[in-house]
ZALO-231265 format. One line per 8 residues: number of its first residue (from 1); their letters; for each residue x, y, z of C-alpha. Coordinates in Angstrom, 2 decimals. Example, Ala and Ser with C-alpha at 12.3 -4.5 7.8 and 13.67 -1.06 7.14 Angstrom:
1> as> 12.30 -4.50 7.80 | 13.67 -1.06 7.14
REM end
This chain:
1> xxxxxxxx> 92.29 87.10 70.24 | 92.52 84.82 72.96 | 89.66 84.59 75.28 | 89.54 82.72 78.77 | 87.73 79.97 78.99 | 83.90 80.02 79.64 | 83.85 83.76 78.07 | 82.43 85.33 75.22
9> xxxxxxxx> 84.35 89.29 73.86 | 81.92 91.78 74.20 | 81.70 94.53 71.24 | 82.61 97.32 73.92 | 86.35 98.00 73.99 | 86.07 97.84 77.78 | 85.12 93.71 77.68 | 87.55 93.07 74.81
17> xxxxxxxx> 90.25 90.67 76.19 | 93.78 90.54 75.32 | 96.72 88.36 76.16 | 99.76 89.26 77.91 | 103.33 87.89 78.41 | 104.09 88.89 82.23 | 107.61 90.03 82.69 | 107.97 90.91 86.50
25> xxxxxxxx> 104.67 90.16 88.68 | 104.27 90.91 92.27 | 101.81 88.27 93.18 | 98.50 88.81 91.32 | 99.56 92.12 89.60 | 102.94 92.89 87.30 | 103.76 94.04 84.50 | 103.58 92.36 80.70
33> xxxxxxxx> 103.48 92.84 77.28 | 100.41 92.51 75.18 | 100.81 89.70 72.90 | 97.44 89.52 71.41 | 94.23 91.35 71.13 | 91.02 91.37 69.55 | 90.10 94.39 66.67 | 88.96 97.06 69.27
41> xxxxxxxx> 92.11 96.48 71.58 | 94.71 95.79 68.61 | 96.19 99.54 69.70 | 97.80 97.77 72.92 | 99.56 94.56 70.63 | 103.53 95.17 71.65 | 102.80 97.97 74.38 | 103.99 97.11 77.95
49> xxxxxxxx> 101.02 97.52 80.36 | 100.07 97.46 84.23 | 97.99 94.56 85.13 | 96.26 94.27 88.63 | 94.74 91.29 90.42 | 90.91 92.11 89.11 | 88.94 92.37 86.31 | 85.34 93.79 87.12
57> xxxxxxxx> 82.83 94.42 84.76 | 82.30 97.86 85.33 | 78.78 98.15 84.29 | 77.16 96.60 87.22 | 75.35 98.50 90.14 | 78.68 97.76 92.82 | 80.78 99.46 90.29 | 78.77 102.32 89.22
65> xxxxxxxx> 78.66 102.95 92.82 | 82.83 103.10 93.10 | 82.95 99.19 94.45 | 84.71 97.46 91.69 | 86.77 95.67 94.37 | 83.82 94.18 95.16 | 82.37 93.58 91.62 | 80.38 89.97 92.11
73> xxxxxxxx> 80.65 89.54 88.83 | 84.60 90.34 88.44 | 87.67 87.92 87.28 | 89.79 87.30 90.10 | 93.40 85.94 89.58 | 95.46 84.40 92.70 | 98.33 84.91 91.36 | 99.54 85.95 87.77
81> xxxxxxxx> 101.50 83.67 85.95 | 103.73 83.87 83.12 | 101.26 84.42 79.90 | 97.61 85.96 81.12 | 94.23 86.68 79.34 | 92.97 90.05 81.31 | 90.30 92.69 80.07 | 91.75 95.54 78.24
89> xxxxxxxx> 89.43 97.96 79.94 | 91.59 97.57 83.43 | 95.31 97.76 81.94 | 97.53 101.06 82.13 | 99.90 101.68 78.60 | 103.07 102.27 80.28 | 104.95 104.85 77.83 | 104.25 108.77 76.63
97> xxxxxxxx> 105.02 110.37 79.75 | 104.00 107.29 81.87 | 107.56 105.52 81.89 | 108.07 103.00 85.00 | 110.96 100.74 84.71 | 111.51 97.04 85.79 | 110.69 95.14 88.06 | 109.67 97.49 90.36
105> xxxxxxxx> 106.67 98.49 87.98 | 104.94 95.25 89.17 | 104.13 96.59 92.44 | 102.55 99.49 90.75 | 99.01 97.78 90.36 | 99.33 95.56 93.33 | 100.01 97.57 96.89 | 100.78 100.51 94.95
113> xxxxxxxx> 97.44 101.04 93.83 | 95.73 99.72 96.97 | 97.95 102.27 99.63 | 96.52 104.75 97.10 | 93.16 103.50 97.24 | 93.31 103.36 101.41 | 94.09 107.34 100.89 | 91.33 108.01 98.45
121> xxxxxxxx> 88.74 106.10 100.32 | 89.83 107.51 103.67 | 88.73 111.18 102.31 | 91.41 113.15 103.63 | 92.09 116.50 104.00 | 95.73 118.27 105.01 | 94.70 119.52 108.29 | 93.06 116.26 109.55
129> xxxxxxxx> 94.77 113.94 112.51 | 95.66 111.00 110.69 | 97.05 107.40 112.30 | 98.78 105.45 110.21 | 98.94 101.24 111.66 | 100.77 98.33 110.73 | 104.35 97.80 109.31 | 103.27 96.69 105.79
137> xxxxxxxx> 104.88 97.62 102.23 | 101.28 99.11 101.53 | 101.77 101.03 104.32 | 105.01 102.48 103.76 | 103.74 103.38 100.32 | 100.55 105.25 102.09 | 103.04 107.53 104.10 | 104.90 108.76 100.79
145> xxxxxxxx> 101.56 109.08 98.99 | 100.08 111.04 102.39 | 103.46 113.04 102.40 | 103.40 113.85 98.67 | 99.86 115.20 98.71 | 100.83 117.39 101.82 | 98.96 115.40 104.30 | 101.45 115.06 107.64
153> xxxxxxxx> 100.61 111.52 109.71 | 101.58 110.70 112.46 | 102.50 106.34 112.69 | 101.90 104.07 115.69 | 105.07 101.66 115.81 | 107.32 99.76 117.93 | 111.14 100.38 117.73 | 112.51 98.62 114.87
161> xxxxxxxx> 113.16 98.93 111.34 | 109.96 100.31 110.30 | 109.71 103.07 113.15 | 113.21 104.00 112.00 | 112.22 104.45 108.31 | 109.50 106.42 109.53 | 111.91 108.85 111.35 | 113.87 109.21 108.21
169> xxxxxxxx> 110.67 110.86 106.51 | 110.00 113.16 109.32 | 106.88 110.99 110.22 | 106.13 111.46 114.15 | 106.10 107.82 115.70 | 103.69 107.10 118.83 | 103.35 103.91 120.61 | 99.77 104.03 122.34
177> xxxxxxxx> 96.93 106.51 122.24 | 98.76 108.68 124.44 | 101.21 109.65 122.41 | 99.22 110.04 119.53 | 97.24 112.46 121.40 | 100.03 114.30 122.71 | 101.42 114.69 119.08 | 97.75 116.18 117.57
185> xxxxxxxx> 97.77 118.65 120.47 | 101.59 119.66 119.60 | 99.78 119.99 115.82 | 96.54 122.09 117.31 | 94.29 119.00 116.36 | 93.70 118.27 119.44 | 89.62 118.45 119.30 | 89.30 116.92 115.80
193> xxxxxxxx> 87.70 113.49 114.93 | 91.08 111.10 113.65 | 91.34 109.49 111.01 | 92.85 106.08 111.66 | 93.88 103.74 108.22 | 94.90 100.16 109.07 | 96.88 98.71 106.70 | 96.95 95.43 107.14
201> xxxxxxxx> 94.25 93.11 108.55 | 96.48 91.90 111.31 | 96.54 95.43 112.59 | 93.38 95.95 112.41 | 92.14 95.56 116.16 | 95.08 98.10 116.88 | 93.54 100.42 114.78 | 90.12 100.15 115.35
209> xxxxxxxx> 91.27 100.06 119.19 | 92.69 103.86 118.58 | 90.41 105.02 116.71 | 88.23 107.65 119.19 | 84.41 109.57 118.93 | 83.21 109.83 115.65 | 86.82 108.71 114.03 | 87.27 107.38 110.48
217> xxxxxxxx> 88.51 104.01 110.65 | 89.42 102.59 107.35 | 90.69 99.05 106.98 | 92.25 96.87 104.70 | 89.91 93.65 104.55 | 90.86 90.23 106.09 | 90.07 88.12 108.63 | 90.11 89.50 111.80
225> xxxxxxxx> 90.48 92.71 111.11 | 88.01 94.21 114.21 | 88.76 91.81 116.12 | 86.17 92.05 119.24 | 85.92 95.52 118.94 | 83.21 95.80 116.92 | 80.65 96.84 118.96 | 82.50 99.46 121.43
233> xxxxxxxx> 83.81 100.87 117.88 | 80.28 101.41 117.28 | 79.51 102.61 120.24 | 81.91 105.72 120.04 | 80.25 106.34 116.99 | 83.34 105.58 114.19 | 82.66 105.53 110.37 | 84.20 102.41 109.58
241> xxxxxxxx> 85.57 101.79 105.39 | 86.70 99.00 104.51 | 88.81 98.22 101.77 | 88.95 95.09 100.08 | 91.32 95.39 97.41 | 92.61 98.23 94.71 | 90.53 100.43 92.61 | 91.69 99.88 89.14
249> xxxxxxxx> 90.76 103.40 87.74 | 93.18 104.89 90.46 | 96.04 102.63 89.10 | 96.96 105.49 86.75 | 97.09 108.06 89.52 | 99.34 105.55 91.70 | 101.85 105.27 88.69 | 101.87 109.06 87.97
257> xxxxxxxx> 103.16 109.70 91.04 | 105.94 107.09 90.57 | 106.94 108.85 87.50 | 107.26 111.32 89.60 | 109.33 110.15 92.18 | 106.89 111.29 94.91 | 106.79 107.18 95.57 | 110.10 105.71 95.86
265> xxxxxxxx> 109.04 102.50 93.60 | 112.59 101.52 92.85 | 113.41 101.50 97.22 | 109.74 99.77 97.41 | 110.41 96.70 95.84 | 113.12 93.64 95.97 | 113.19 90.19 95.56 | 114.38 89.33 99.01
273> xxxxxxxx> 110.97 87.34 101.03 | 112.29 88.39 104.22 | 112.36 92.09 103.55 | 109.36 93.43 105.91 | 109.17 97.29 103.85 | 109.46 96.39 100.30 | 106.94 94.26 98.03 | 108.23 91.12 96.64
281> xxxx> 108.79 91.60 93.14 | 109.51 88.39 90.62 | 109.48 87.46 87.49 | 106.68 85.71 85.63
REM end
């Protein structure tokens, strides 16, 4: 078994690590094969898995409490390179029903997985007004997961490529907060508190901006993301989540619905840098 430096294998299978040959990674998650493992992991030893950018330890209070993202005791990797020691607790088998191919599988546990965590956190239900901001590949994967579970949002975006792939899903585009309330009143929403998910932290003053009396405003962490709106967003009463990085229990969820085709992986991903829509996908 290989274990990282500075780190001791728990008996638990969840703090067993095991070592992985990354084929295709999309920053700090991808996808690899398990090249070594210690006796209660030794199951996973030739199996391709999903590996995301965190390894928390799950037992603490922050995780108990559904904040692994924010685990202060977790592994954080920068980037994932070509050979990996990760805990087998976090990784996804990929096989028996669960079949993803490459390279597009390396997004699944990178923006995948955190659009779908944006969506879980967010606590939506079909009927609510939801605002979808920023031009992101997370957030083009949000609007397929948001469309697959039934949920119709409505996107604020400037003419362009990304306003135009929004058309092609039947997603209503608004520019300001005028439009968007002119499209919940065409829905009958008119009177309901939105819920607004930025999905970047660049467009996270937009958001928080839109975002009316007693809205949910959930954001993707980063600097800036408020802005100076802070206070007037409290002010108007708004529930503001923020989300600092992927859930790695909801990774399975995010790659069942790939398997499914409800999330267009393969259209998601590409190796091109300049391609604003897809994540960057490369190998290890």
């Amino acid at each position: 078994m290989s274990v990282a430096p500075g780190r001791a294998a728990d008996a638990t299978a969840g703090q067993v690590e095991i070592e992985i040959e990354a084929r295709q990674v999309a920053m700090a998650a991808g996808v690899g094969r398990v090249v070594a493992a210690g006796e209660h992991a030794l199951g996973l030893v030739g199996r391709r898995v999903l590996v995301g950018p965190i390894d928390p330890c799950g037992e603490c209070d922050v995780c108990r409490r559904g904040g692994a993202a924010v685990c202060p005791l977790a592994v954080r990797r920068g980037a994932l390179g070509p050979r990996a020691t990760v805990a087998a607790r976090w990784v996804v088998p990929l096989g028996d029903g669960l079949e993803l191919a490459s390279p597009a599988a390396a997004a699944v546990a990178g923006d995948v997985a955190l659009a779908y965590t944006l969506y879980a956190r967010t606590g939506l239900g079909p009927r609510d007004p939801v605002v979808v901001v920023g031009g992101s590949p997370i957030a083009r994967f949000l609007v397929e997961i948001l469309l697959a579970k039934g949920i119709a949002p409505t996107a604020v975006a400037e003419p362009g490529v990304w306003a135009g792939w929004l058309a092609d899903k039947g997603v209503v585009v608004a520019r300001d907060r005028a439009g968007l309330t002119e499209a919940f009143a065409a829905k009958s929403l008119g009177t309901k508190p939105w819920r607004v998910i930025g999905c970047e932290p660049v467009a996270g003053e937009a958001a928080a901006a839109l975002a009316g009396p007693r809205a949910t405003l959930t954001l993707l962490a980063g600097a800036g993301a408020l802005g100076g709106l802070g206070a007037e967003v409290l002010a108007r009463e708004v529930t503001i989540i923020g989300v600092a990085g992927a859930h790695p229990d909801l990774v399975v969820e995010a790659a069942a619905m790939c398997v499914k085709a409800e999330i267009d992986l393969t259209a998601g991903t590409t190796a091109d840098p300049t391609d604003p829509l897809r994540t960057v996908v490369c190998r290890g």
